[in-house]
DOGUSE-514223 format. One line per 2 residues: number of its first residue (from 0); for each residue x, y, z of N, C-alpha, C. Coordinates in Angstrom, 3 decimals, decimal comma, always signed. Example, Ala and Ser with C-alpha at 12.3 -4.5 7.8 and 13.67 -1.06 7.14 Angstrom:
0) +13,190:-5,690:+7,800:+12,300:-4,500:+7,800:+13,200:-3,300:+7,800 | +12,850:-2,250:+7,080:+13,670:-1,060:+7,140:+12,900:+0,030:+7,870
This chain:
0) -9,835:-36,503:-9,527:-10,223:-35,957:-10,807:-9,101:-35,045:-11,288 | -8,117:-35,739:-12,588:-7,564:-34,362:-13,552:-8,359:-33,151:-13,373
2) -7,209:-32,041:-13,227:-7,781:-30,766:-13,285:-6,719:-30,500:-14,413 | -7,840:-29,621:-15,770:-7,628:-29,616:-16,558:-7,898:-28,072:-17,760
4) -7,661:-27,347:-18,063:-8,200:-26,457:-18,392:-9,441:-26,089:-19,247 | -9,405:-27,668:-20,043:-10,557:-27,916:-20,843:-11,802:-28,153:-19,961
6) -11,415:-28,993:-18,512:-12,369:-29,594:-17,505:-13,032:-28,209:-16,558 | -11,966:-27,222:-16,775:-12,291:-26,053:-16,113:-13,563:-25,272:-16,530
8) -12,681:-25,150:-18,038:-13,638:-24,239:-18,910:-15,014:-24,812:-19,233 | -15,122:-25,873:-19,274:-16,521:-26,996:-19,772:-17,370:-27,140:-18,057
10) -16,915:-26,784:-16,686:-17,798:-26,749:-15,509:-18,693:-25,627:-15,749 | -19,620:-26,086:-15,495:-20,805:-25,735:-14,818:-21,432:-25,897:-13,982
12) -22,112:-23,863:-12,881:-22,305:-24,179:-11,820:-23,884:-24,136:-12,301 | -24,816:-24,717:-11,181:-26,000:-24,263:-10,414:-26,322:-22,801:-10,066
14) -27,489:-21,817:-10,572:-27,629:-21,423:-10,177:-29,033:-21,497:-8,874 | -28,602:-20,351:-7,954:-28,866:-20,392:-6,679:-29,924:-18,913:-6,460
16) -30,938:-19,147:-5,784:-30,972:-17,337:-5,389:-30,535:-16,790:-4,355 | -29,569:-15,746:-4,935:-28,079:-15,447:-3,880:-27,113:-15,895:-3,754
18) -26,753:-16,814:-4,800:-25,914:-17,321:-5,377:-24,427:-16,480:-5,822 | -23,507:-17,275:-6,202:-22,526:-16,237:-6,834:-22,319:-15,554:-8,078
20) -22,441:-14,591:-8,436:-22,322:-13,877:-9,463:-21,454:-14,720:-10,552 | -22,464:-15,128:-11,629:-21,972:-16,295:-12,976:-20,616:-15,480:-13,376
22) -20,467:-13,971:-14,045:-20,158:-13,975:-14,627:-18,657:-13,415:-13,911 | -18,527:-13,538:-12,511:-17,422:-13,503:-11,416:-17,107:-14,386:-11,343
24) -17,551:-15,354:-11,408:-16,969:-16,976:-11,504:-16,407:-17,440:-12,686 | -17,402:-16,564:-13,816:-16,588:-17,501:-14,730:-14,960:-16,478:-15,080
26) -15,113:-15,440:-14,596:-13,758:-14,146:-14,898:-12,617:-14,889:-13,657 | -12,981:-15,408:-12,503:-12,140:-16,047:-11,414:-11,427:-17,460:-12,823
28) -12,701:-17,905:-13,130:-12,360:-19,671:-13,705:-11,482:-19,171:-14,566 | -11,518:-18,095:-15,709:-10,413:-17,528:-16,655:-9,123:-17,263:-16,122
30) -9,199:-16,846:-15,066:-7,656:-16,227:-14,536:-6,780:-17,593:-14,340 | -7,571:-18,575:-13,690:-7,387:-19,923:-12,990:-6,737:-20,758:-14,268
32) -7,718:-20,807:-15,464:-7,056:-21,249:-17,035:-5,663:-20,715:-16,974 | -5,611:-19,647:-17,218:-4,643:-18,774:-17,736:-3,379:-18,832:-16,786
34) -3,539:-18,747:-15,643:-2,378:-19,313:-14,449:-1,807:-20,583:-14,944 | -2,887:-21,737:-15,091:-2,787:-23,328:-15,635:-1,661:-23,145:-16,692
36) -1,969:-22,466:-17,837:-1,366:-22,047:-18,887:-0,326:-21,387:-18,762 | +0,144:-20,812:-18,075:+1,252:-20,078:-17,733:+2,016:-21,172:-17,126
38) +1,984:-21,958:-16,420:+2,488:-23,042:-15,574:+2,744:-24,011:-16,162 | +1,774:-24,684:-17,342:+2,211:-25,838:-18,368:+3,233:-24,941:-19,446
40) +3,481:-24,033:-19,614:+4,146:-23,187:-20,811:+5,645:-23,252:-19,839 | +5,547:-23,328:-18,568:+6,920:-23,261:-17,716:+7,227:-24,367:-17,665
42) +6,281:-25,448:-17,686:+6,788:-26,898:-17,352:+7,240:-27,696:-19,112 | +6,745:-27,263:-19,945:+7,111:-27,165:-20,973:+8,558:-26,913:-21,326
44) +9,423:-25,480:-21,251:+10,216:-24,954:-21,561:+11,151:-25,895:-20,554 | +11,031:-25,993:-19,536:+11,829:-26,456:-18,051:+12,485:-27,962:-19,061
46) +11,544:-28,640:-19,733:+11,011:-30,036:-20,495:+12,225:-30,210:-21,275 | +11,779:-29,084:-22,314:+12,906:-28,473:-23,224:+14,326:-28,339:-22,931
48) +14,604:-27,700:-21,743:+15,923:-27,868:-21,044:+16,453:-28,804:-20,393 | +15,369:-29,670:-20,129:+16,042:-31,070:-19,579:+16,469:-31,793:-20,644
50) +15,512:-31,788:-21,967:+16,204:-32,348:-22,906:+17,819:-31,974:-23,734 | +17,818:-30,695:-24,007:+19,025:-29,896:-24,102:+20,046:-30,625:-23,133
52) +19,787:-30,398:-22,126:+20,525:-30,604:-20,576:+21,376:-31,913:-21,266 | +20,232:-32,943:-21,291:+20,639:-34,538:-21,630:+21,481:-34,694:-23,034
54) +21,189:-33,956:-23,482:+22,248:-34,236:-25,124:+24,129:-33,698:-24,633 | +23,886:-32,893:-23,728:+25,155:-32,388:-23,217:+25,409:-30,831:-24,004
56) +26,746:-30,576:-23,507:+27,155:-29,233:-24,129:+27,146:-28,605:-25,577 | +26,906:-27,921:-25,958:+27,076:-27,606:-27,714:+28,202:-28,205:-28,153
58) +29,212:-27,903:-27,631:+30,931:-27,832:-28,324:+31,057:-28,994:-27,741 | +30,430:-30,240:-27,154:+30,712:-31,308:-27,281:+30,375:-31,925:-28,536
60) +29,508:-31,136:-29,389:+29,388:-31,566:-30,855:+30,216:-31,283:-31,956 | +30,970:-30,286:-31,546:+32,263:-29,829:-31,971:+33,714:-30,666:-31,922
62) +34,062:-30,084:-33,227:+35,557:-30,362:-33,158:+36,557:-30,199:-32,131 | +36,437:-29,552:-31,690:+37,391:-28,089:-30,371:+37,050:-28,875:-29,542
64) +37,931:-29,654:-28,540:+37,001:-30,397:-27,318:+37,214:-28,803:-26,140 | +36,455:-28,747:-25,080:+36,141:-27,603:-24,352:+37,071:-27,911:-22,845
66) +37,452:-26,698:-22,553:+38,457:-26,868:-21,504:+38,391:-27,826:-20,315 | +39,041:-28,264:-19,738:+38,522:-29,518:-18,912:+38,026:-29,257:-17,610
68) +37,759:-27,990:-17,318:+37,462:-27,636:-16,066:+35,862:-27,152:-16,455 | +35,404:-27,171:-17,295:+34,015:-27,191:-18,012:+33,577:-28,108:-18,307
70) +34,144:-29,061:-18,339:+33,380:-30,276:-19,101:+33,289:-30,971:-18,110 | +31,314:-31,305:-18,336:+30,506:-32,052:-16,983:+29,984:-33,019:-17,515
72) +29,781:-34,148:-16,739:+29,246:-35,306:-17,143:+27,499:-35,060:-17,729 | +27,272:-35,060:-18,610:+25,539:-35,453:-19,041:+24,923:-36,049:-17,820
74) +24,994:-36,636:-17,263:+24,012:-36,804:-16,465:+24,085:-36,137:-15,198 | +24,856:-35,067:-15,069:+24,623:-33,699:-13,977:+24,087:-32,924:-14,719
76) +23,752:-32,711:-16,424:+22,608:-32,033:-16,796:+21,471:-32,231:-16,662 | +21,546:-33,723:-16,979:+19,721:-34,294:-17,089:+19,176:-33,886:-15,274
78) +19,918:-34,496:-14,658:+19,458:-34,398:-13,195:+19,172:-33,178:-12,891 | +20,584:-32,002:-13,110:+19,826:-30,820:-12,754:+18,718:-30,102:-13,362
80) +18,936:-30,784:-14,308:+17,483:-30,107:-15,247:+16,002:-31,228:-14,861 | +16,064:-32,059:-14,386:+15,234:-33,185:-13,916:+14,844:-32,230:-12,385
82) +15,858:-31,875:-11,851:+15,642:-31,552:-10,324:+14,860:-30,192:-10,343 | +15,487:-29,418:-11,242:+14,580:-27,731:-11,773:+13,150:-28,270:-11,972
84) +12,743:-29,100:-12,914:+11,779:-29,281:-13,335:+10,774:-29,669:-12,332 | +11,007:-31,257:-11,487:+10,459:-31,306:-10,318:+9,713:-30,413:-9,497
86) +11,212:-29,438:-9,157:+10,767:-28,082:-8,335:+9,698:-27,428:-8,800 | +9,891:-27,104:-9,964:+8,600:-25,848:-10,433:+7,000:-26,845:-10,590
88) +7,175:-28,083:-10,515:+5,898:-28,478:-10,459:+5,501:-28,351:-9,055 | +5,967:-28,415:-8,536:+6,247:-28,881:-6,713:+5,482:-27,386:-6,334
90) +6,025:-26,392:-6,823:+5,812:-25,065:-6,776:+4,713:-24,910:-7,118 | +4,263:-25,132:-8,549:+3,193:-24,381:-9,222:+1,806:-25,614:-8,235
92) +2,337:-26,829:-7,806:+0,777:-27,656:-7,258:+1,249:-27,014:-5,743 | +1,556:-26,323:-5,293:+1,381:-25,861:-4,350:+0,768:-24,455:-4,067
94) +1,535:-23,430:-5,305:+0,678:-22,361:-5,030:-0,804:-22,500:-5,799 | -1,089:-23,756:-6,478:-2,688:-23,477:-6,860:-3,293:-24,183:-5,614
96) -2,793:-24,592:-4,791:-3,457:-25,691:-4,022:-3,188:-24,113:-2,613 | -2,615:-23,464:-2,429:-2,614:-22,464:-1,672:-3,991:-21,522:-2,165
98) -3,956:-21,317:-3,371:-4,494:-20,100:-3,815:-6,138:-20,938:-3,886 | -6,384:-22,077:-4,001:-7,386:-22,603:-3,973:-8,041:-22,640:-2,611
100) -7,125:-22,728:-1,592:-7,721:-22,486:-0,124:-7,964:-21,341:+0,256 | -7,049:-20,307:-0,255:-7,415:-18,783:+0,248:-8,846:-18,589:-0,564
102) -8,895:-19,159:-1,592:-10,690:-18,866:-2,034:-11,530:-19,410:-1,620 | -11,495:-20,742:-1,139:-12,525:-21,181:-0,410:-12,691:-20,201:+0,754
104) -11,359:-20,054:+2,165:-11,366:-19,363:+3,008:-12,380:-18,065:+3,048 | -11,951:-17,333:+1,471:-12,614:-15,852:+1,672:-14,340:-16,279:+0,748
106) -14,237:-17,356:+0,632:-15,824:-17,376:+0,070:-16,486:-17,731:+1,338 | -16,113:-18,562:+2,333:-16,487:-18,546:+3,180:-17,138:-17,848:+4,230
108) -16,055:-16,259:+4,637:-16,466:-15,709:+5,286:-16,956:-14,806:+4,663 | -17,078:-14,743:+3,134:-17,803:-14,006:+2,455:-19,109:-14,075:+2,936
110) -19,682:-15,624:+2,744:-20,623:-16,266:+2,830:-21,878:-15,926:+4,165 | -20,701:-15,968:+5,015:-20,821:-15,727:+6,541:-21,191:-14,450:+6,611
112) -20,679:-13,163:+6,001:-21,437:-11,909:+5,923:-22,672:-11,712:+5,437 | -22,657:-12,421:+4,541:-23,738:-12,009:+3,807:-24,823:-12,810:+4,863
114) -24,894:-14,169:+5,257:-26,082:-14,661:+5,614:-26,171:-13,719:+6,724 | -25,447:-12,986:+7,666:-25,708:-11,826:+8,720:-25,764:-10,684:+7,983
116) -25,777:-10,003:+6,950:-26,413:-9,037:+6,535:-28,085:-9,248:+6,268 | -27,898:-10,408:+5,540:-29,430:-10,921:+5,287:-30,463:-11,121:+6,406
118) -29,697:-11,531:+7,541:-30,407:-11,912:+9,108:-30,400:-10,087:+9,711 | -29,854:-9,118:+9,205:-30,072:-7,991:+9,946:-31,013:-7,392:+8,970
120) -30,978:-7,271:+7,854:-31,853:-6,789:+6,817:-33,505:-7,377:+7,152 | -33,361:-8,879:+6,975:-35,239:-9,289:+7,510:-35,336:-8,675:+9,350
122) -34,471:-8,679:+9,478:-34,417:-8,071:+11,155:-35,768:-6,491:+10,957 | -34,599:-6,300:+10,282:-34,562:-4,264:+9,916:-36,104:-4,176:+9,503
124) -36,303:-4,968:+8,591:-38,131:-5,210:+7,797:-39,256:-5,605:+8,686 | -38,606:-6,074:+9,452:-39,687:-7,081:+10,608:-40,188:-5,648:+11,664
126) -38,652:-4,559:+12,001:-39,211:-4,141:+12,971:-40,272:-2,804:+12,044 | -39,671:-2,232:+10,659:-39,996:-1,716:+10,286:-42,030:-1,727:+9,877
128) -42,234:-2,737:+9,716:-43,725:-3,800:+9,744:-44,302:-3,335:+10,474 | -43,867:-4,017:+11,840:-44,512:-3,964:+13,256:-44,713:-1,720:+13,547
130) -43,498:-1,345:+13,395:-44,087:+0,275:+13,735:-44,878:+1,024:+13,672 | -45,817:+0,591:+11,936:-46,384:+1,508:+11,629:-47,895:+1,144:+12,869
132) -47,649:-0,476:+13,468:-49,269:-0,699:+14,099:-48,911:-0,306:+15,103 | -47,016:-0,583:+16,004:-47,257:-0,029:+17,219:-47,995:+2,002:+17,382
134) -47,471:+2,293:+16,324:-47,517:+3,551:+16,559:-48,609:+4,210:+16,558 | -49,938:+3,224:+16,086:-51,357:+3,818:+15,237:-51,929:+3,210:+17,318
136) -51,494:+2,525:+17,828:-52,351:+2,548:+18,969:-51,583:+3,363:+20,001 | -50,726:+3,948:+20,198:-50,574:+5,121:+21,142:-49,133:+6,411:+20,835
138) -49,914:+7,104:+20,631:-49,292:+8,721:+19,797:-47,744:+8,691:+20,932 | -47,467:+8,315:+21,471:-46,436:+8,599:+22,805:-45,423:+7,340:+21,574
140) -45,821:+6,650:+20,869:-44,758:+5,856:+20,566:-44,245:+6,377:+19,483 | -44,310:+7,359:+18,919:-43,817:+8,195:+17,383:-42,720:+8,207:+17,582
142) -41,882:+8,022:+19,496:-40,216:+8,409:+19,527:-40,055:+6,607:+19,436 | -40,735:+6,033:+19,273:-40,422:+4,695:+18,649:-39,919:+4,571:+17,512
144) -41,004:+4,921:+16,981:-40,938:+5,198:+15,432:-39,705:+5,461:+14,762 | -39,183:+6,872:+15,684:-37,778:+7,659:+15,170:-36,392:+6,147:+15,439
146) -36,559:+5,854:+16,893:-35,459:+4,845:+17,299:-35,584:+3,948:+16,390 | -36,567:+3,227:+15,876:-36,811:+2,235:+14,431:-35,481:+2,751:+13,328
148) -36,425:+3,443:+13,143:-35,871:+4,299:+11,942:-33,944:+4,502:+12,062 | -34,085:+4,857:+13,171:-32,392:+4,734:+13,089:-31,424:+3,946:+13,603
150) -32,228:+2,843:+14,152:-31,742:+1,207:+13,934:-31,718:+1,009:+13,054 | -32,757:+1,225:+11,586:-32,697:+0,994:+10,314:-31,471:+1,694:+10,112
152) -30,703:+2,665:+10,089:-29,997:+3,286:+8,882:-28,748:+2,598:+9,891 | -28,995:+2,442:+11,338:-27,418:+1,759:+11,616:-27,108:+0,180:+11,391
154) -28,438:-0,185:+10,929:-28,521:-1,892:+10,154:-27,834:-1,694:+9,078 | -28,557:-1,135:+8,235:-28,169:-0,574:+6,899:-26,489:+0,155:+6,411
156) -25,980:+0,685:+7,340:-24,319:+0,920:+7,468:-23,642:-0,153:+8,158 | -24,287:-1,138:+9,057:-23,438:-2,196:+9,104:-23,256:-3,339:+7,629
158) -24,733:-3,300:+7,058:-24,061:-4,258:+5,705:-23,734:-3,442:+4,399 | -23,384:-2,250:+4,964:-22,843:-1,671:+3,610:-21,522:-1,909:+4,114
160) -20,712:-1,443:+5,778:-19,311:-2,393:+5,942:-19,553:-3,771:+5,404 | -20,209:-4,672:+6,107:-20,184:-6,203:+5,206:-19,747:-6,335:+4,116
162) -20,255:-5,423:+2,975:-20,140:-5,673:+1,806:-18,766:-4,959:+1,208 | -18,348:-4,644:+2,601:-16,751:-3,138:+1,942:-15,949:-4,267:+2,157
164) -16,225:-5,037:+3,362:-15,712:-6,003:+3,762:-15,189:-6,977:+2,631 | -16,308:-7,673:+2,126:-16,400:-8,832:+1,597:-15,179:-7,856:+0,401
166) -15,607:-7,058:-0,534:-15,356:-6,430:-1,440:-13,179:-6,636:-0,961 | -13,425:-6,251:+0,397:-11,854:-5,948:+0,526:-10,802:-7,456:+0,675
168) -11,998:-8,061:+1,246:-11,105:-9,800:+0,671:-10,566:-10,169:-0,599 | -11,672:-10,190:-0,823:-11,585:-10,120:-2,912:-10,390:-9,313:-3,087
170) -9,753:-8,548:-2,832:-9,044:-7,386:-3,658:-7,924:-8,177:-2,406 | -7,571:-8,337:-1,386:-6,710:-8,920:-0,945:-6,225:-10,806:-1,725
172) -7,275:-11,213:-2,159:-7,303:-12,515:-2,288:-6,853:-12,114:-4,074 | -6,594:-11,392:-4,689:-6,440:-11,066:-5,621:-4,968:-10,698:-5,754
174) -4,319:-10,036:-4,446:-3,100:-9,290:-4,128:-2,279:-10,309:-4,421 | -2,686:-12,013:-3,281:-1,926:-13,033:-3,074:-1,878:-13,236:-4,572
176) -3,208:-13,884:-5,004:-2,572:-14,654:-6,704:-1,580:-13,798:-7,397 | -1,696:-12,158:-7,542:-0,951:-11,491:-8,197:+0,918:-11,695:-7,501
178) +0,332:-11,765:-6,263:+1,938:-11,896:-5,622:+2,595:-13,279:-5,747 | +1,818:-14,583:-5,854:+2,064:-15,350:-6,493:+2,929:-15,814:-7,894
180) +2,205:-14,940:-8,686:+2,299:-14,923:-9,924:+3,900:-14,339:-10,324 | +3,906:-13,325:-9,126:+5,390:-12,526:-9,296:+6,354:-13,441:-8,843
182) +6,192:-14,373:-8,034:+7,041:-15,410:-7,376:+7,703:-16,725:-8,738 | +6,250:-16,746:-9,385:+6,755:-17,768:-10,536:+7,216:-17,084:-11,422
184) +7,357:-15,808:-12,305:+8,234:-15,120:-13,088:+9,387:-14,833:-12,159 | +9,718:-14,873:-10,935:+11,222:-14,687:-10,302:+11,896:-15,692:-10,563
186) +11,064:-16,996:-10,548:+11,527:-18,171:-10,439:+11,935:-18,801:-12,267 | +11,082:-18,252:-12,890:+11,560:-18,257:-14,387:+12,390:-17,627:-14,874
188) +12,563:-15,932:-14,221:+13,966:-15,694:-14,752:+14,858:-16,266:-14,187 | +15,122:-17,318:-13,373:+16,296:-17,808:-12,592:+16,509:-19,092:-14,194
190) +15,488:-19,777:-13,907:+15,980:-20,794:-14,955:+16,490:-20,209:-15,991 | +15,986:-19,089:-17,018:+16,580:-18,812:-18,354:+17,554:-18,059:-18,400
C-alpha cells in the first residue's frame, strides 16, 4: 500500500476502551504528514537540480566558452545529481521506516506497562474488597488492614513510575525524530 499523505490524513482508527488517545494520534499522524512533506519538498528541489545538472553549465549558454579545466561533461551532472537524488530517497525511506519501528517498539512496551499497571491496580481493588470482611471477623487483623493499605500506596507509586515511564519514551522517541530531522537539514545544506 502507497503511503501517502492524503492516505495518512483520511485513516481512521477504532476506538477501544483504553485505547490510544485520538487526539495523540492524530498530533503523531500530523508530524508524520509534515516530515512526508518536508521530504517530497527535498526530493523535489534534488529533481530540480538534476534537471539543471542535465542542461549543463550556465556559460555553456554563453558566448565566452569557460576555462577548460571546468568544463565537465553533462552527463557527470545528470548522474551526480541522479546519484544525490537516489541517496536522499534511500535516506528519507529509511529514516521513516526507522522512526516507524521505534514507534511501534515504544507503543509496545508502552502497552506492556500499562496492561501491568492495570493487573496491579485490579490487584490493589481485589485486596482492598476483601479487608474490610477480613477485618469485621477478628479485631487482631486491623494491622492487616494498615499492610493493605500500604501495599495500596506502594501499587499506586509503582504505576505512577509506569506512567513516568511510558511518558519518558515518548519524549525520547520524540528526541530520535527531532534528531532525525536535524540529520536531513545537514544533509540539505550539503546539497544547496
Amino acid at each position: 500500500m502507497p503511503i501517502s499523505i492524503a492516505a495518512i490524513e483520511a485513516k481512521e482508527f477504532r476506538t477501544k476502551l483504553k485505547g490510544y488517545d485520538p487526539e495523540e494520534v492524530d498530533l503523531y499522524l500530523d508530524e508524520i504528514c509534515d516530515h512526508i512533506d518536508l521530504l517530497n519538498r527535498q526530493i523535489d528541489m534534488l529533481q530540480q537540480r538534476l534537471a539543471q545538472a542535465s542542461q549543463g553549465p550556465s556559460y555553456a549558454r554563453s558566448a565566452v566558452p569557460p576555462p577548460a579545466a571546468q568544463i565537465a561533461p553533462q552527463a557527470d551532472y545528470a548522474a551526480q545529481g541522479q546519484n544525490e537524488l537516489n541517496q536522499a530517497r534511500q535516506k528519507a525511506r529509511g529514516i521513516i521506516e526507522e522512526a516507524r519501528q521505534d514507534a511501534a517498539d515504544i507503543r509496545a512496551e508502552a502497552e506492556k506497562m500499562m496492561e501491568e499497571a492495570e493487573q496491579m491496580r485490579a490487584e490493589a481493588q481485589e485486596m482492598l474488597r476483601s479487608a474490610p470482611a477480613q477485618a469485621s471477623f477478628a479485631p487482631s487483623q486491623v494491622q492487616d488492614t494498615a499492610q493493605l493499605q500500604d501495599e495500596k500506596d506502594a501499587l499506586q507509586e509503582e504505576i505512577d513510575m509506569l506512567r513516568a515511564a511510558a511518558r519518558d519514551y515518548r519524549q525520547r522517541f520524540l528526541r530520535l525524530v527531532e534528531d532525525q530531522q536535524h540529520v536531513l537539514n545537514a544533509e540539505q545544506e550539503l546539497f544547496d
